[in-house]
MOPAC internal coordinates of N, CA, C and O (Angstrom, degrees):
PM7 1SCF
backbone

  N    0.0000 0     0.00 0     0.00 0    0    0    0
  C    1.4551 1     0.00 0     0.00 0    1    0    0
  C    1.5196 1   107.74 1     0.00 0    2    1    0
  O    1.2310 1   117.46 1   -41.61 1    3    2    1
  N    1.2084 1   122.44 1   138.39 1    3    2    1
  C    1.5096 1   147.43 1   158.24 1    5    3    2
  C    2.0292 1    96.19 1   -31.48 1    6    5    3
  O    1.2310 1   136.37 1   -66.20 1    7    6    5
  N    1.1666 1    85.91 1   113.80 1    7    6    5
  C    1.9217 1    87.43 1   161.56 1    9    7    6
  C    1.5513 1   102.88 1   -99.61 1   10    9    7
  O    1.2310 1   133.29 1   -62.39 1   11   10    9
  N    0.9837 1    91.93 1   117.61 1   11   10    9
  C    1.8027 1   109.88 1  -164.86 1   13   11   10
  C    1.2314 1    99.24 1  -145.68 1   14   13   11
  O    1.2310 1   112.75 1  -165.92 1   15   14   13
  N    1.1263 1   131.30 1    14.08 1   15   14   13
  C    1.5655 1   138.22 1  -149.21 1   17   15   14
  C    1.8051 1   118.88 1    13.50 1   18   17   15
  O    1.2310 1   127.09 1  -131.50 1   19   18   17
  N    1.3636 1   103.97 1    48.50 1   19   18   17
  C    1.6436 1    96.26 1  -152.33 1   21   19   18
  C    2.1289 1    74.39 1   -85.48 1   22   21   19
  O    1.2310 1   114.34 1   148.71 1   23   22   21
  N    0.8888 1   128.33 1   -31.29 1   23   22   21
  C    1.2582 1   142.73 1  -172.64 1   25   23   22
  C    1.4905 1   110.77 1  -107.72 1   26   25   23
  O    1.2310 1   126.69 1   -59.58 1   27   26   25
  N    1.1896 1   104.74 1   120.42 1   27   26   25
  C    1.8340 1   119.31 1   178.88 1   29   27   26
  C    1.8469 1    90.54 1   -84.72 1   30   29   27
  O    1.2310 1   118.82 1   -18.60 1   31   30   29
  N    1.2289 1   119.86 1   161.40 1   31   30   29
  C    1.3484 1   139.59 1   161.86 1   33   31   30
  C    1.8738 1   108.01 1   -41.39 1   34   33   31
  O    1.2310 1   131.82 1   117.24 1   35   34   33
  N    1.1396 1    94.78 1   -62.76 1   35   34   33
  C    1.4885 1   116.87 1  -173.08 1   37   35   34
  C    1.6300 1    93.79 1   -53.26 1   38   37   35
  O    1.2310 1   114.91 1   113.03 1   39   38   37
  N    1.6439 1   127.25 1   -66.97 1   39   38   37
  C    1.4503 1   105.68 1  -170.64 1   41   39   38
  C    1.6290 1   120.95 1   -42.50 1   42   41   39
  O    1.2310 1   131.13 1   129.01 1   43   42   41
  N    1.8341 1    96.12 1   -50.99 1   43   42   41
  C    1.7484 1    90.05 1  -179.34 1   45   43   42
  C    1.0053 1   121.28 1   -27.35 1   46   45   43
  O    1.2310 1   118.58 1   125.14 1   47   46   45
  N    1.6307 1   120.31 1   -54.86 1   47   46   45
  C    1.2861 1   128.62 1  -152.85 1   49   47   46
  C    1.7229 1    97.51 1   -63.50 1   50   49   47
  O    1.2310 1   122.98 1   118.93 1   51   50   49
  N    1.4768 1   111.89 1   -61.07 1   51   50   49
  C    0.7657 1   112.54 1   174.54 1   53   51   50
  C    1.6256 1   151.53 1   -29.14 1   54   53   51
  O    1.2310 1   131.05 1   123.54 1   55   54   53
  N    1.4358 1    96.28 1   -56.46 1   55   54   53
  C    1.2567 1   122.28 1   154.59 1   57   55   54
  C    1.8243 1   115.19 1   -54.82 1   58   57   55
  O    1.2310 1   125.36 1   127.43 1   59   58   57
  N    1.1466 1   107.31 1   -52.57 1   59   58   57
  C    1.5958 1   108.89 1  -177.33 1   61   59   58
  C    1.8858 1   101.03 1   -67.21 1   62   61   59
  O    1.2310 1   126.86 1   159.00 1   63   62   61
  N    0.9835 1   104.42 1   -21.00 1   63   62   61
  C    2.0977 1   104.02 1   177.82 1   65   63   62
  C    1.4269 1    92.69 1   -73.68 1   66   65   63
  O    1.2310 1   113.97 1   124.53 1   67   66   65
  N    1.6240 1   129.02 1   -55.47 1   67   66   65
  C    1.2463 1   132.29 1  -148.34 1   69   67   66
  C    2.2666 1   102.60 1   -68.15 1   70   69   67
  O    1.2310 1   129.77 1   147.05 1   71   70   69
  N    1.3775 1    98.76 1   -32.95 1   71   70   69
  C    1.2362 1   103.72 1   175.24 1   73   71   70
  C    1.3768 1   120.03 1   -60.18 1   74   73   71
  O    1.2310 1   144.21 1   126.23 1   75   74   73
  N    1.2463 1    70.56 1   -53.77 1   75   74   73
  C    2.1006 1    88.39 1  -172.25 1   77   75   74
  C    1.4946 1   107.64 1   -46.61 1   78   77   75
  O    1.2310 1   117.90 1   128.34 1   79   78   77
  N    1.2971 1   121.60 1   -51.66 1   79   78   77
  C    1.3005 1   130.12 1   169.24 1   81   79   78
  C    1.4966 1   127.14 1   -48.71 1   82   81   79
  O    1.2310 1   128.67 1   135.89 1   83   82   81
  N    1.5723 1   100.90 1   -44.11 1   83   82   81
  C    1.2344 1    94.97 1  -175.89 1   85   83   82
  C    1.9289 1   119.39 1   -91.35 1   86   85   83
  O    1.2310 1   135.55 1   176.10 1   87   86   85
  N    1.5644 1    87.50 1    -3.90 1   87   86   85
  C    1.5014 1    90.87 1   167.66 1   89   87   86
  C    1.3206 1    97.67 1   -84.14 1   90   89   87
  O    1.2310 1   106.79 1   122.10 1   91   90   89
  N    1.3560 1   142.19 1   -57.90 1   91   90   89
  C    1.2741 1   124.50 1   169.94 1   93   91   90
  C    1.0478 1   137.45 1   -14.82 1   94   93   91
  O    1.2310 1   110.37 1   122.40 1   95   94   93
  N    1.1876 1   135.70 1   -57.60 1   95   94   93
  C    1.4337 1   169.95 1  -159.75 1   97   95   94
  C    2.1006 1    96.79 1   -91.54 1   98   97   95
  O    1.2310 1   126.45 1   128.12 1   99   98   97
  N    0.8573 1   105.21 1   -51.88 1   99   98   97
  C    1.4362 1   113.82 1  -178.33 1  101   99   98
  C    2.0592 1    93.87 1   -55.99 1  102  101   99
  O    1.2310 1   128.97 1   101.36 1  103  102  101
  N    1.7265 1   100.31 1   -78.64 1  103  102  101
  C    1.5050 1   103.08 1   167.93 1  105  103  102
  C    1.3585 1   113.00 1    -9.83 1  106  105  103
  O    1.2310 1   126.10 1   104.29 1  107  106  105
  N    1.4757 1   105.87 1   -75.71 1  107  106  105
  C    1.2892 1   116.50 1  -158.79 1  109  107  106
  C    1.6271 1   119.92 1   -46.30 1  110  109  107
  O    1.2310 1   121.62 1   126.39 1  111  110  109
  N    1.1499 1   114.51 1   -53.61 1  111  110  109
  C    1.4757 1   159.95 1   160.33 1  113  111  110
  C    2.1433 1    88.81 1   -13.72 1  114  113  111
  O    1.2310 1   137.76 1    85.69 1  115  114  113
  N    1.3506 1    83.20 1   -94.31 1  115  114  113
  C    1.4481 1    97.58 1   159.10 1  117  115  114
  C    1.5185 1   138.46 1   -25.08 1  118  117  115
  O    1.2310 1   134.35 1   117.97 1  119  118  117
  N    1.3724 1    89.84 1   -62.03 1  119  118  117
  C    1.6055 1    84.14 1   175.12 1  121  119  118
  C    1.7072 1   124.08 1   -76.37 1  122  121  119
  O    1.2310 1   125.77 1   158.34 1  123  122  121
  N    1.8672 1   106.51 1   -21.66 1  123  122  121
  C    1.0264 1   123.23 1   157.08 1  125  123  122
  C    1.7409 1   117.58 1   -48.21 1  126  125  123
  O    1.2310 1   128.42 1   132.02 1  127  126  125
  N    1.2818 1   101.40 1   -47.98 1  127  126  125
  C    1.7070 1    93.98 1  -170.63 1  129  127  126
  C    1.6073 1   106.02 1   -81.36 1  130  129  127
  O    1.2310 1   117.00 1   158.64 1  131  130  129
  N    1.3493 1   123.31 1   -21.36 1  131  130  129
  C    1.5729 1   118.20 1  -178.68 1  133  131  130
  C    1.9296 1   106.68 1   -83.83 1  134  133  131
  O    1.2310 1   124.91 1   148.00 1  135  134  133
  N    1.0002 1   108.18 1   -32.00 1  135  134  133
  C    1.5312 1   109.63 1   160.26 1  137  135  134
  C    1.2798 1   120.92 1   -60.00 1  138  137  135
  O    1.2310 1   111.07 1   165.48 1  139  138  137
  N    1.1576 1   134.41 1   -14.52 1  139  138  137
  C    1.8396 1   148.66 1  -179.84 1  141  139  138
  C    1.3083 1    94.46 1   -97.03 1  142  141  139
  O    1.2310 1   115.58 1   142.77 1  143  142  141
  N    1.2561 1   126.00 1   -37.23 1  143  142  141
  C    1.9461 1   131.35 1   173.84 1  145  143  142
  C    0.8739 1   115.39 1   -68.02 1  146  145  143
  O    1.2310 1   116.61 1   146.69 1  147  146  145
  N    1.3684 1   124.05 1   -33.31 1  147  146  145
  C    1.3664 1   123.30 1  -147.11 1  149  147  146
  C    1.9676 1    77.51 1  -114.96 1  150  149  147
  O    1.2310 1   113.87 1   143.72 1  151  150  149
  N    0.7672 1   129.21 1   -36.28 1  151  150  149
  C    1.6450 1   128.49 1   161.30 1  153  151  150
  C    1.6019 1   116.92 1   -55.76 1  154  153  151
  O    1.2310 1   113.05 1   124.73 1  155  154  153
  N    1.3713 1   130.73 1   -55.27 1  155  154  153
  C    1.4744 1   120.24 1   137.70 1  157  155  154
  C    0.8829 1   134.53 1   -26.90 1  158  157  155
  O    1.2310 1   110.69 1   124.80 1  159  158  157
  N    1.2838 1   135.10 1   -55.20 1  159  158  157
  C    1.5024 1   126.80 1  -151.60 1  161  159  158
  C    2.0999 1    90.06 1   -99.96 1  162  161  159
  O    1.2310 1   132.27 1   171.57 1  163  162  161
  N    1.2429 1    93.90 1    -8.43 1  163  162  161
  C    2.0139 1    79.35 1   172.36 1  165  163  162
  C    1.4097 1   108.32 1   -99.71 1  166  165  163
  O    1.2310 1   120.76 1   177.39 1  167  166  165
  N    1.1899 1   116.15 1    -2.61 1  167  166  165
  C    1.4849 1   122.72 1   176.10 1  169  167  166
  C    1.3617 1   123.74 1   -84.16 1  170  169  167
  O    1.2310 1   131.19 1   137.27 1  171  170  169
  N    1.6084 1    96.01 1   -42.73 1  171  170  169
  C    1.9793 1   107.34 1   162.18 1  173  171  170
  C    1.1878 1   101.46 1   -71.22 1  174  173  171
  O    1.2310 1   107.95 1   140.78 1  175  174  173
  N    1.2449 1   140.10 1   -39.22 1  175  174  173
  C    1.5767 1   137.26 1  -173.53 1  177  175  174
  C    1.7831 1    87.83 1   -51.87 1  178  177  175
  O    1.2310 1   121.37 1    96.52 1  179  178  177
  N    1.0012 1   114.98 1   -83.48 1  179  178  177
  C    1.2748 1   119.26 1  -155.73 1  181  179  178
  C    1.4523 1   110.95 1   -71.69 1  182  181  179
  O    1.2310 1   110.96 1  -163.76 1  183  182  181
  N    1.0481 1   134.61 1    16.24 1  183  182  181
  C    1.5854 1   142.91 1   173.10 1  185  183  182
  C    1.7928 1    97.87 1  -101.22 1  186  185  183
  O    1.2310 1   130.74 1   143.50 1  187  186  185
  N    1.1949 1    96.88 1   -36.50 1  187  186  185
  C    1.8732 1   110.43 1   173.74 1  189  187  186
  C    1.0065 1   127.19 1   -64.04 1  190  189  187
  O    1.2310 1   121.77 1   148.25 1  191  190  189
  N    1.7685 1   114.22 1   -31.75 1  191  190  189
  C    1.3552 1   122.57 1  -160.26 1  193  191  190
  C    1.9253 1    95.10 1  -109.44 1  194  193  191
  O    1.2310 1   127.29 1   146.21 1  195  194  193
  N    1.6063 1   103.58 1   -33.79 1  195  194  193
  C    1.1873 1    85.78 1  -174.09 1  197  195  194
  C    2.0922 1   106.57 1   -72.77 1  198  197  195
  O    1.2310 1   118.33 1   148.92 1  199  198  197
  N    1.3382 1   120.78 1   -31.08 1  199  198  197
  C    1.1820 1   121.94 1  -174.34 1  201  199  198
  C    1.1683 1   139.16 1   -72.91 1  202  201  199
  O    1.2310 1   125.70 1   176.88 1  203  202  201
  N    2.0242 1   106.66 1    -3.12 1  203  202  201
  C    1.2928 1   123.70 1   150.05 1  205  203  202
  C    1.3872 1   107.05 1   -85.56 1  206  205  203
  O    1.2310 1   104.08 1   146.57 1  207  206  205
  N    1.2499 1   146.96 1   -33.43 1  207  206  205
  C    1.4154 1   152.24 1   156.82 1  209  207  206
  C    1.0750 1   107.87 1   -35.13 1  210  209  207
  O    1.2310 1   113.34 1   134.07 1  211  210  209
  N    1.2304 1   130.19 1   -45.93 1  211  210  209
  C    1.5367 1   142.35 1   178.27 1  213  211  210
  C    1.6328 1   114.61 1   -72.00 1  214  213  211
  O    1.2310 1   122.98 1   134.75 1  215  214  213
  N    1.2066 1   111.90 1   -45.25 1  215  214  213
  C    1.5887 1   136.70 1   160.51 1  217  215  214
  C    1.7028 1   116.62 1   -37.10 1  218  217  215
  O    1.2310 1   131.86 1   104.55 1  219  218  217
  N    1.4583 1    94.71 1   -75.45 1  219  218  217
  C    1.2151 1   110.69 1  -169.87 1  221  219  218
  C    2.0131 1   116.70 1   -59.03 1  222  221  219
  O    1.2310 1   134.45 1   153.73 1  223  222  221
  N    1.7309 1    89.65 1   -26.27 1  223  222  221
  C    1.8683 1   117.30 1  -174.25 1  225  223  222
  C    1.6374 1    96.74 1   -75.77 1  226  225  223
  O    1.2310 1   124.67 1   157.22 1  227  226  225
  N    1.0370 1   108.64 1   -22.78 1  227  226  225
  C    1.5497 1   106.98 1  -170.34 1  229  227  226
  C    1.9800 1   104.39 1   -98.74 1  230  229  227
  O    1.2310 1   127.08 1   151.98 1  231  230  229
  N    0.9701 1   103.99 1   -28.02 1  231  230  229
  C    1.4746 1   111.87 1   178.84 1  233  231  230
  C    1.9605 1   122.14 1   -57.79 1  234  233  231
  O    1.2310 1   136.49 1   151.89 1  235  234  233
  N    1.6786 1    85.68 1   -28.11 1  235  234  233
  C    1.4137 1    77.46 1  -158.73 1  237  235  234
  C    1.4531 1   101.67 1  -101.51 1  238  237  235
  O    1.2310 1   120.10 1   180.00 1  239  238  237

């Protein structure tokens, strides 16, 4: 970076905490919403499997 003093020491830091966090938080975000997917799609799985089970129990 340009020493231009447009940035004191202290902002970097600052700024580099404020990222870190918000990539964190972003991560999190993410892995939060694919864990809710991946919680769906085993829930229709098994709403599927039990309701041909149910199907097939009633057939015979």
């Amino acid at each position: 970076m340009a020493d231009d003093d447009w940035y004191e020491d202290g902002d970097v830091v600052r700024e580099a905490a404020r990222a870190r966090r918000a990539a964190w938080a972003g991560m999190s975000v993410v892995t939060c919403l694919f864990g809710a997917v991946v919680l769906v799609v085993a829930a229709v799985g098994l709403a599927v499997i039990l309701a041909l089970a149910y199907a097939m129990a009633v057939m015979d």
